[in-house]
C-alpha positions, 0 to 999 in steps of 0.5 A, spaced: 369 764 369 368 761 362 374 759 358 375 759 351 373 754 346 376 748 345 379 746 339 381 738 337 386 736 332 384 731 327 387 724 330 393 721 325 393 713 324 395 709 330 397 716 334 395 723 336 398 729 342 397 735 343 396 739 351 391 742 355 393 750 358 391 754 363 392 760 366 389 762 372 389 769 375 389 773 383 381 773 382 381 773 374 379 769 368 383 762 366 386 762 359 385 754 355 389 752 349 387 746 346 386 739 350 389 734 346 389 726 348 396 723 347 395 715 344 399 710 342 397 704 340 401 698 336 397 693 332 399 687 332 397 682 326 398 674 326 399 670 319 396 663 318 401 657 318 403 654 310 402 647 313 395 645 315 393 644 323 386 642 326 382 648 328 383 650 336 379 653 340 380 661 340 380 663 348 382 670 350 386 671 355 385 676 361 388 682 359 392 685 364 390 691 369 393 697 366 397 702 370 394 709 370 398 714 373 398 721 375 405 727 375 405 733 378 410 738 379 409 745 381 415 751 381 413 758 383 416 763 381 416 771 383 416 778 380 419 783 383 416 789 387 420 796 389 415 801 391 415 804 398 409 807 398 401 803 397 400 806 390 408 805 388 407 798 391 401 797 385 404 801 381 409 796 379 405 790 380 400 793 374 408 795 370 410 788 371 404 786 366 400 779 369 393 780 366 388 775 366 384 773 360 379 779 360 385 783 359 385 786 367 391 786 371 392 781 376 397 780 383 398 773 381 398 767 376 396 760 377 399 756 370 396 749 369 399 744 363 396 737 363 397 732 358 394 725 358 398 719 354 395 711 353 399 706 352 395 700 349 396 693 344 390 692 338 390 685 336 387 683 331 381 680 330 383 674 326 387 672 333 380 673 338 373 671 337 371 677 339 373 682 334 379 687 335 379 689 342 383 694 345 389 692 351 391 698 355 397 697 358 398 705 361 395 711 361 399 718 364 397 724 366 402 729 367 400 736 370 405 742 370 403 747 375 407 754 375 405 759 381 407 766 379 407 771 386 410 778 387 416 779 392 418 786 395 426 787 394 426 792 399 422 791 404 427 794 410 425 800 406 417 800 408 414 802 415 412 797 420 405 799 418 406 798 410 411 792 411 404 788 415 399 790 410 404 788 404 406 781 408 398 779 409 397 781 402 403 777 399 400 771 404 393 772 401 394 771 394 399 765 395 393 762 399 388 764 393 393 761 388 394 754 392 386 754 391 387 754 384 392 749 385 388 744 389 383 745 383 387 742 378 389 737 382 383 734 385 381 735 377 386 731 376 385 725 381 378 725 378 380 724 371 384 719 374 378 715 378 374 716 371 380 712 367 381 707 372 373 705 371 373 706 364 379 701 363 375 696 366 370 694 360 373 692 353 373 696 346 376 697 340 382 702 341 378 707 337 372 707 341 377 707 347 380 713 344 373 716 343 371 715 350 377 718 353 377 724 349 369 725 352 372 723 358 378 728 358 373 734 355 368 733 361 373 734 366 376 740 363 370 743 363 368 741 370 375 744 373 374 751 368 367 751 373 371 750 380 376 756 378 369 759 376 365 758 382 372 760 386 373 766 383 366 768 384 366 767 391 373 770 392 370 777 389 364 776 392 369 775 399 373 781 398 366 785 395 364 784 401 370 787 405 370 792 402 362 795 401 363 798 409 369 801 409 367 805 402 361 806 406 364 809 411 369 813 407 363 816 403 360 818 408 366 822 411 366 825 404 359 828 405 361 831 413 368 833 409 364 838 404 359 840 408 366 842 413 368 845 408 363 849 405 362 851 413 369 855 413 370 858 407 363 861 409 366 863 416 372 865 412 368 869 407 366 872 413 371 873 417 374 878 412 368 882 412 368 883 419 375 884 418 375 890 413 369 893 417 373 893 424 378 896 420 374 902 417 371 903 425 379 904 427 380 909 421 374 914 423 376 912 431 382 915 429 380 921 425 375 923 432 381 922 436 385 927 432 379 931 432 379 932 440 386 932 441 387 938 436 380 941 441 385 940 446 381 936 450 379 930 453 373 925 453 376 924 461 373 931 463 369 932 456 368 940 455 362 942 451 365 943 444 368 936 444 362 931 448 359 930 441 366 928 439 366 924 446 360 921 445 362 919 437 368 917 440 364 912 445 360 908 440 365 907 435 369 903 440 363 900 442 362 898 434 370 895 434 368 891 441 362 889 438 366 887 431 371 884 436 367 879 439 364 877 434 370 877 429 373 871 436 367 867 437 366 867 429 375 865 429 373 860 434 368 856 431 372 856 424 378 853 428 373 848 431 371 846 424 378 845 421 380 841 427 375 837 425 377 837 417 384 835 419 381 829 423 377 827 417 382 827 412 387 823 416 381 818 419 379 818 411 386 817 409 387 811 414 380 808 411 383 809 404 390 806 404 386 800 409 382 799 402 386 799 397 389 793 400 382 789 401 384 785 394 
């Protein structure tokens, strides 16, 4: 990910400090302040003797090898995270306000502070032949590393289920941080060698302030880059997980609504089928009344109620009709809102396993 510009302040006579920052994100951007170069540089300046001396030949020693040295520290510390549930569990997480550069919120933060310090000896050119050269006797750098990671305090609290998700993700973005802790450092080691070699050859305290300062800004530049490739390859990474499981979530959405259409179509009809049993009862029940007020019966059907009878006979085989249809239609509908129900919970488990795929 890109980092912001970089700024330099104007260096004062003899010594100039300043810091570099960066704060890198779960998956995110990184923020850059300021990377300054902290030199100190005494000049030494010799005064001729009052009285005369024979002119002596000007040799320069071999200037001592310079010690470069390189401090880490690391600390990590925690946010806490009380939910119980996947989405109460990121909704503290994005309560708690970790947000990488872009302004998005993020799981987890890697903080860099480094600085860098020389330490060297001008001498004068009235003192060397070869005018005022530079004797570095020290360079420090100094990298300060803080890892910010979310911690559950209750989690007794979670299912067995949710307590193994939590832990794999708490694990994942630990690693993802110790990558963006590797970076630094292996930039750090880098710069070191760099300045180590640069040491090697002779040049004013300027000219090596100048060099160190270029040194400095190519090697931010080449960490801002690995944080950036890292990023990149991690959210490609998790893109990938990801992609099948949506896949197979959308395509359980299209089965789903065609279900559902499919029962409310089947309860439509049901209620329609309903009502027209019923209506079929009614007038069953009107002829029944009929032929019992005839005083006869469709067992031994005299001629003044066959008609009744035969009334009779075919509105009970309209309900039996309307019957069996009205149970093969329940059928199928209790066979499809079976389906429904295994639908959304194999849908929900896809879901829940996607919102951890971070």
């Amino acid at each position: 990910m890109p980092a912001s510009g970089l700024k330099e302040d104007e260096p004062s006579p003899g010594y100039t400090a300043g810091r570099a920052c960066r704060r890198f994100a779960y998956g995110a951007a990184r923020e850059a302040l300021i990377p300054l170069l902290l030199l100190s540089s005494l000049v030494i300046s010799g005064c001729a003797s009052m009285l005369p001396h024979p002119p002596q030949p000007t040799v320069t020693p071999a200037p001592p090898q310079p010690t470069v040295t390189l401090t880490t520290t690391r600390a990590t510390t925690y946010y806490s995270v009380h939910g119980t549930t996947t989405s109460k569990i990121f909704e503290d997480i994005k309560a708690h306000g970790l947000n990488e550069q872009d302004g998005k919120h993020a799981e987890g933060l890697t903080s860099a502070k480094s600085e860098m310090a020389l330490k060297a000896l001008e001498t004068s050119a009235l003192h060397t032949s070869e005018g005022a050269l530079c004797t570095p006797e020290s360079v420090t750098i100094t990298l300060d590393l803080l890892v910010t990671l979310p911690r559950h305090e209750r989690p007794n609290d979670l299912s067995n289920d949710l307590r193994e998700r939590w832990q794999q993700f708490v694990e994942g973005v630990a690693v993802h941080k110790q990558h963006h802790v590797d970076i630094a450092v292996n930039g750090a080691n880098v710069l070191k060698t760099g300045i180590e070699t640069v040491l090697k050859n002779r040049a004013s305290c300027a000219e090596l302030e100048t060099i160190l300062r270029r040194l400095w800004k190519s090697q931010q530049v080449e960490i801002d880059k690995a944080h950036g490739e890292f990023d990149a390859a991690d959210r490609a990474r998790v893109d990938k997980g990801r992609k099948p499981l949506q896949a197979e979530i959308d395509t359980m959405k299209t089965r789903l609504t065609g279900v559902t259409v499919d029962v409310r179509q089947l309860d439509a009809t049901l209620d329609d089928l309903s009502r027209r049993a019923g209506a079929v009862r009614e007038n069953i029940n009107a002829v029944t009344a009929r032929i019992a007020k005839a005083n006869g019966t469709c067992s031994r059907p005299t001629d003044r109620i066959q008609a009744l009878c035969r009334q009779y006979n075919a509105l009970v085989d309209n309900h039996n009709a309307l019957a069996a249809e009205y149970s093969s239609r329940v059928e199928r509908r209790n066979r499809l809102a079976s389906e429904r129900t295994g639908l959304v919970e194999t849908m929900n488990e896809l879901i829940e396993t996607l919102n951890w795929v971070r």
